[in-house]
C-alpha positions in Angstrom: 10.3 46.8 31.6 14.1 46.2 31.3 14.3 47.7 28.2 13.7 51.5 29.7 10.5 52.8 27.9 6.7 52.5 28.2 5.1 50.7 24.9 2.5 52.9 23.4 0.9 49.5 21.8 -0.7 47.2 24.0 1.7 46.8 26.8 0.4 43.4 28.6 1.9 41.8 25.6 5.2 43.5 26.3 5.7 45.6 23.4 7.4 48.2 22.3 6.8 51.5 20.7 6.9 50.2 17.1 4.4 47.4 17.8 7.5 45.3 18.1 7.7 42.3 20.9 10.3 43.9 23.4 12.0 41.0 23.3 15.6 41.6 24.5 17.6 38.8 22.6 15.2 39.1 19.7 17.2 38.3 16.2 15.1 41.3 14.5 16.7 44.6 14.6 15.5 48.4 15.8 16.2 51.1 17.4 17.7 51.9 20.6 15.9 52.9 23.7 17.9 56.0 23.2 16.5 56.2 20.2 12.7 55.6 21.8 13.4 57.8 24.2 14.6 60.8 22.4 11.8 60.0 19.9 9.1 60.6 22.8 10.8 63.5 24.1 10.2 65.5 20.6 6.8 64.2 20.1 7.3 61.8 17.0 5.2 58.3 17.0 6.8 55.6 16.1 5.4 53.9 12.9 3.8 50.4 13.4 6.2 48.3 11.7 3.5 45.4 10.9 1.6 47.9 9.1 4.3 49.4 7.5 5.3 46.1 6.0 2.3 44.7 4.7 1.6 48.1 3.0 5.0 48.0 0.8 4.4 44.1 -0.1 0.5 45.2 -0.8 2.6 48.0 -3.0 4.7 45.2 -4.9 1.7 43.0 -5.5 -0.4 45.8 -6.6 2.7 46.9 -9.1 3.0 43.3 -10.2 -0.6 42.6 -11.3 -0.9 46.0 -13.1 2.1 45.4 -15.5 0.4 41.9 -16.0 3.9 40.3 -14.7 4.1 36.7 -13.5 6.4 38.1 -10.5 9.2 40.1 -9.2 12.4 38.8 -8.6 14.7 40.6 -6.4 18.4 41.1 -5.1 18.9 44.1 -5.0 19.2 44.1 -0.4 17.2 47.0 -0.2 15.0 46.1 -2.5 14.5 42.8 -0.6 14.7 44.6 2.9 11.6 47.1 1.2 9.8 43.6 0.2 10.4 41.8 3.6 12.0 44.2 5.6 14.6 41.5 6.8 18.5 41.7 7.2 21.6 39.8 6.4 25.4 41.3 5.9 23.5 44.2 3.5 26.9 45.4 2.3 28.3 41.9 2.0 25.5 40.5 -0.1 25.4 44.3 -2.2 28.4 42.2 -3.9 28.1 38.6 -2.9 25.0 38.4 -4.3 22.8 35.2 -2.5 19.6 36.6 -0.8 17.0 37.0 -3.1 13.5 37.3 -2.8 10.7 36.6 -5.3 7.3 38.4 -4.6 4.1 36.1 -6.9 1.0 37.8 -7.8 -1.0 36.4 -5.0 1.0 37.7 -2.7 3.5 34.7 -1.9 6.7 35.4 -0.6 10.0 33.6 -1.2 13.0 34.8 0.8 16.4 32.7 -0.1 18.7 33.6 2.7 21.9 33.0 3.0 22.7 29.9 4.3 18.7 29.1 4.3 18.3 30.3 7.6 14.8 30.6 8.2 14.6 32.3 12.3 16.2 35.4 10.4 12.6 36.5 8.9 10.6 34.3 11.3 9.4 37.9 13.0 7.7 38.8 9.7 4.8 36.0 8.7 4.4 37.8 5.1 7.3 35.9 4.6 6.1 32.8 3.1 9.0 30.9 2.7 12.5 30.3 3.4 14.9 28.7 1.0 18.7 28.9 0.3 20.4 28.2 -3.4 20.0 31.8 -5.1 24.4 32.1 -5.1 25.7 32.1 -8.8 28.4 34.5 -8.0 31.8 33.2 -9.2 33.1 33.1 -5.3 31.0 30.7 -4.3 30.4 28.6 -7.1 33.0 28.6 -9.2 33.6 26.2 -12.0 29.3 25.1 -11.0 28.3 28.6 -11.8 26.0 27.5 -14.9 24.9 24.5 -12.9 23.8 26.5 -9.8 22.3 29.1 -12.1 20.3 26.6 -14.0 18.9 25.0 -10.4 17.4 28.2 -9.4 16.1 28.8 -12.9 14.2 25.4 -12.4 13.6 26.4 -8.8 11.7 29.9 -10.4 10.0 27.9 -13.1 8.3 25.8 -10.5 6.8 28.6 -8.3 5.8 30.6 -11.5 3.7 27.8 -12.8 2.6 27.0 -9.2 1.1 31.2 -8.4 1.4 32.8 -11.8 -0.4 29.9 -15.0 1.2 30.4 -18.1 2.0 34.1 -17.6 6.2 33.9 -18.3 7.0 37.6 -17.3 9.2 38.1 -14.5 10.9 40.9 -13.7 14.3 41.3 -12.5 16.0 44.0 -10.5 19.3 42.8 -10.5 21.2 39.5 -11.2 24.2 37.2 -12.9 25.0 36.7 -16.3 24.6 33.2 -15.5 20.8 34.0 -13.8 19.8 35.8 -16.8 21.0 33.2 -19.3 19.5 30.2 -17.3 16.5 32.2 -16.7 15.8 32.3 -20.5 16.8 29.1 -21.3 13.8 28.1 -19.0 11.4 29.7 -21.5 11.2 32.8 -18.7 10.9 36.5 -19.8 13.1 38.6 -18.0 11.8 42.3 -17.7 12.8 45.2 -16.3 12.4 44.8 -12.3 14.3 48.4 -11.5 11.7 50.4 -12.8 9.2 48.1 -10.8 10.9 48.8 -7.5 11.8 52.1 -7.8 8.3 53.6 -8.8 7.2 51.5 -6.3 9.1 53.0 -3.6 8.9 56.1 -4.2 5.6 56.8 -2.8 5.7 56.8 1.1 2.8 55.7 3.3 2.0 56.9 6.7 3.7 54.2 8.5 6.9 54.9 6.6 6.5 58.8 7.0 6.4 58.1 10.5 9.6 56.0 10.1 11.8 58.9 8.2 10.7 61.4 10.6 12.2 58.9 13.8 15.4 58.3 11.1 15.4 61.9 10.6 15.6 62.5 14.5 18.2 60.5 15.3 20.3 61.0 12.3 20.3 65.0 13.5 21.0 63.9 17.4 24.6 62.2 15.8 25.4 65.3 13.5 24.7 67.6 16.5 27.3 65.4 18.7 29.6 65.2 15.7 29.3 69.5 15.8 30.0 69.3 19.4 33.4 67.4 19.3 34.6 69.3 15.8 37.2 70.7 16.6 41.2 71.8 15.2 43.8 68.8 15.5 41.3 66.3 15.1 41.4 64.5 11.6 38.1 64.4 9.0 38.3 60.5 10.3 38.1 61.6 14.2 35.1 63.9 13.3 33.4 61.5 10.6 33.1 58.6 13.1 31.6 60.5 15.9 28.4 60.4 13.0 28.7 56.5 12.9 29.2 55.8 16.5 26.2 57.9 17.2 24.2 56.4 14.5 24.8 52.9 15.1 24.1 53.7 19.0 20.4 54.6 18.1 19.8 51.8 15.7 21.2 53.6 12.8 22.5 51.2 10.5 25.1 52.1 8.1 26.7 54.8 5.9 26.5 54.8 1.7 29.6 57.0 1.7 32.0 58.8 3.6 31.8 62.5 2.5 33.1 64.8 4.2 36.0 67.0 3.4 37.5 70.3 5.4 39.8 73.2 4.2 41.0 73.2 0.6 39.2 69.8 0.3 35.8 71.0 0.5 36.2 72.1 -2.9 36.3 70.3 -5.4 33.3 68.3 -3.8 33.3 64.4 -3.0 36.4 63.9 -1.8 36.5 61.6 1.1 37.4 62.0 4.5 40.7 60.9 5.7 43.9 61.6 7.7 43.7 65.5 7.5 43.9 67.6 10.6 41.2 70.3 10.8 43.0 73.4 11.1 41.8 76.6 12.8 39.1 78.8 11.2 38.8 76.7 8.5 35.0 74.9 6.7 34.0 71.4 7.4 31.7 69.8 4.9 29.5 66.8 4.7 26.8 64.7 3.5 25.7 62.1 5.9 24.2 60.2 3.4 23.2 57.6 6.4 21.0 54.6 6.8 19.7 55.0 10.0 16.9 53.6 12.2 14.3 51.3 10.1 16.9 51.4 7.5 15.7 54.6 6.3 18.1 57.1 4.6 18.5 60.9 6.3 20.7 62.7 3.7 21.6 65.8 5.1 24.5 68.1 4.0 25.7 71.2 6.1 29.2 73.0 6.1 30.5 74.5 9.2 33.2 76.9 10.1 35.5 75.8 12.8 37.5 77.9 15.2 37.9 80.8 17.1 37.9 83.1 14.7 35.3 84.7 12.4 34.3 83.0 8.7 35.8 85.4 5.6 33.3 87.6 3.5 33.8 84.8 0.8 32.8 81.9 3.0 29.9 83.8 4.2 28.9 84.8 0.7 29.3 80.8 -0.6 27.0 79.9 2.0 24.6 82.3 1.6 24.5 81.1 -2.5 23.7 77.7 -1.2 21.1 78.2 1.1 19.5 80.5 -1.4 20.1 77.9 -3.7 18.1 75.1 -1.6 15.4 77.1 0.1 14.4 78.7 -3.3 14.1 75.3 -4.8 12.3 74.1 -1.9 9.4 76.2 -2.3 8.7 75.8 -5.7 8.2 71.4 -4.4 4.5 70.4 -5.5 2.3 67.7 -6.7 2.1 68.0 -10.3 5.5 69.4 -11.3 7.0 67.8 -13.9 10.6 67.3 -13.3 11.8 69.1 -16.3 10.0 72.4 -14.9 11.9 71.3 -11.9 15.2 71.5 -13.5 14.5 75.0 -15.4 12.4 76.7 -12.5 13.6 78.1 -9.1 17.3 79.9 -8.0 19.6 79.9 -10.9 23.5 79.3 -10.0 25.7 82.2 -11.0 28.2 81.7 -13.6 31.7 80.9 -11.7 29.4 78.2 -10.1 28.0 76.4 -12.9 31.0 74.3 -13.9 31.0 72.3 -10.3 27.2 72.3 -10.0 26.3 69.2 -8.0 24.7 66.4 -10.3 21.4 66.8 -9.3 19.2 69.3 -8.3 16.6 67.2 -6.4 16.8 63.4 -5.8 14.1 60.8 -4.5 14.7 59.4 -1.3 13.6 56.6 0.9 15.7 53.3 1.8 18.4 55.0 0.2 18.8 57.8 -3.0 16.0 56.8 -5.1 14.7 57.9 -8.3 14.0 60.7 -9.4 17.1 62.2 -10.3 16.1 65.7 -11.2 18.7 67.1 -13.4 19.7 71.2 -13.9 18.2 72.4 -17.1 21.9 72.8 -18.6 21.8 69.0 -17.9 18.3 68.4 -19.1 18.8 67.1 -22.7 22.0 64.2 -21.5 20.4 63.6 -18.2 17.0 64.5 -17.8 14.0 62.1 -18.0 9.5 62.4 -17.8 8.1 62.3 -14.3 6.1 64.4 -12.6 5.6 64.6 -8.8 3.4 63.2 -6.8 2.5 63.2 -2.7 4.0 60.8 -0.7 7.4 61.2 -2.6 10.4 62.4 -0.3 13.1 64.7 -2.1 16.5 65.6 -1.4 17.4 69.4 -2.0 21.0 69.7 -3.2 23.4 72.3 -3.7 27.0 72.6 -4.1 28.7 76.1 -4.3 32.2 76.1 -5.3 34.2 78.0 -7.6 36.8 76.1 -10.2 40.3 76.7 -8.8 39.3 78.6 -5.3 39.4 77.5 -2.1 36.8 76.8 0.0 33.5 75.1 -1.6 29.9 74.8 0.4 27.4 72.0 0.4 23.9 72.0 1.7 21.3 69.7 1.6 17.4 69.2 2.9 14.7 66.8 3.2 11.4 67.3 1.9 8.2 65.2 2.0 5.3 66.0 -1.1 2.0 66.5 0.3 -1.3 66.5 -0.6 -1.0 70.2 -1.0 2.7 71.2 -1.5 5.7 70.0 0.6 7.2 69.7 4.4 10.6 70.0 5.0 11.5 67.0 6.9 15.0 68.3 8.4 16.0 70.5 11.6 19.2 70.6 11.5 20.8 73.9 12.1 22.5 75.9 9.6 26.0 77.3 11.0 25.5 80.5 12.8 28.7 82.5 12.4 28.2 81.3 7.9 25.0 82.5 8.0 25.8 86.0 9.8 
């Protein structure tokens, strides 16, 4: 095969290890042989992507018929990628939004794609349409906003009569003014569609495990090549694109943000990288915060020391907080927790630490951050909100440990998977050798 890799599915029909066609012009994205390669070297299966798709649409329907909705409208792009697992400009239609998809009760699928083109979802046949007309943003339509709002309003009423009766319900994740107001006008109920999708997601199934443990993989193959070239005299740019190169050369995707800081910038946390040199014997932080293969999300954070010397006693000490801090946490992680125990159990920070504690403790996790957002117990009574947890969620581990006015700051960060019976940690990535003595 020209693609460099034996199929584990069925290989007279030239497929590859996802149960994909190996199809070398393919529109339909994926990894990377690299990526299949290296995959097959550590032992991880790929998931079965056919599988993995018609159990997050089962999800939706399921989630639809139980909150007795008419259907679930969508534009949210990973909410649409979850419901179709389809592509198109993700970043560009995050704010030009014009692909939507509506999911009915009976399982019919609507995708409007930009510029209606149809061969960008014909690999997925739960797709059950194509249309194009779901733009209301003031870019492209202009003075015709109402207009082309009230078209697709009509357009919606249609199919809900058609799969849903007389039920009026839809829920809607995100969308215009305009889409809201023509939406009523048509007699349609807009509900909440957020908490649809998001409790929806948050429970991983085994093809999707599978998927965020090949993400995982890769993502930690590009941060070990980024560690390799960190260096002094390179900028936080030179060392931060080493991560994206290296991503996108597996089938990684994209990146949410572009954390990481070194030197005095590493604390306070979530400054950006930019233009500064690295200097010698000096802490590099970061938080990939990365979509990578299958457009799942490895968030991993680690802080390094780089150069020839030897970390100080304070470094050493700040990282040794965090990673108390994170593995602590970690093994309190099982089903049945509620999150508020969450936010009061576990590793305490000290004092000096408390006033730049990172937002949250733990966060849900999947196509990107996803809820929960489990809040610190000084947090609890703004913040905090009922949930408890369940298996199959994926968590985020978080800790920031920096001082108000010092220095140097440390950031760490793991993946976790809820099981049946507690958790597994999902990440491998090293912690730094000389910060943790």
């Amino acid at each position: 095969m020209g693609s460099g890799y034996t199929p584990r599915i069925n290989p007279a029909q030239g497929l590859r290890p996802d149960n994909t066609p190996d199809d070398n012009d393919r529109v339909e994205i994926g990894p990377t042989a690299l990526a299949f390669n290296e995959w097959q070297a550590a032992g991880l299966s790929a998931p079965d992507l056919p599988q993995m798709r018609a159990y997050r649409l089962q999800r939706l329907v399921d989630a639809i018929v139980e909150r007795d909705l008419a259907g679930l409208l969508m534009y949210d792009p990973l909410n649409v990628r979850y419901a179709t697992d389809t592509t198109n400009m993700q970043l560009w239609c995050a704010h030009n939004p014009c692909r939507a998809c509506l999911v009915l009760p009976d399982g019919h699928v609507v995708l409007w794609e930009y510029g209606g083109l149809k061969y960008m979802s014909d690999f997925n046949p739960l797709v059950s349409e194509v249309r194009s007309g779901a733009s209301f943003f003031y870019f492209a339509t202009g003075s015709r906003t109402e207009e082309k709002a009230a078209n697709f309003a009509s357009t919606i009423d249609e199919l809900l009569r058609e799969h849903s009766g007389d039920n009026r319900r839809l829920a809607v994740d995100k969308i215009q003014i305009a889409g809201v107001e023509a939406l009523q006008k048509a007699g349609i109920r807009v509900c909440d569609g957020e908490e649809v999708t998001e409790r929806t997601r948050a429970i991983k199934g085994e093809q999707e495990i599978l998927a965020m443990r090949c993400a995982m993989h890769a993502c930690e193959q590009s941060i070990a090549a980024m560690r390799d070239m960190a260096r002094p005299g390179l900028t936080e740019n030179d060392i931060w694109a080493e991560l994206h190169k290296e991503n996108i050369r597996r089938g990684g995707e994209w990146i949410e943000t572009r954390i990481l800081a070194s030197g005095p910038r590493t604390n306070p946390w979530f400054q950006e990288c930019g233009p500064r040199v690295l200097q010698n014997n000096e802490l590099l932080a970061f938080d990939t915060d990365l979509i990578g293969c299958y457009g799942m999300c490895a968030d991993i954070s680690r802080t390094w020391f780089i150069g020839d010397g030897q970390p100080t006693a304070r470094q050493r000490e700040l990282h040794s907080i965090a990673l108390e801090h994170i593995q602590t946490n970690t093994e309190l992680l099982k089903p049945g927790l509620s999150f508020q125990e969450l936010g009061e159990m576990g590793h305490q920070l000290p004092n000096e630490f408390v006033a730049q504690r990172y937002g949250s403790r733990y966060h849900g996790v999947g196509l990107c951050d996803e809820w929960p957002a489990i809040k610190y117990a000084i947090d609890w009574h703004e913040r905090g909100y009922e949930g408890v947890l369940e298996p199959g969620m994926m968590l985020c581990v978080e800790a920031y440990i920096g001082a108000v006015g010092e220095r140097d700051g440390v950031k760490l960060e793991d993946q976790v998977l809820i099981t049946e019976t507690g958790y597994e940690n999902l990440t491998n990535c090293p912690f730094d050798a000389l910060l943790t003595g």
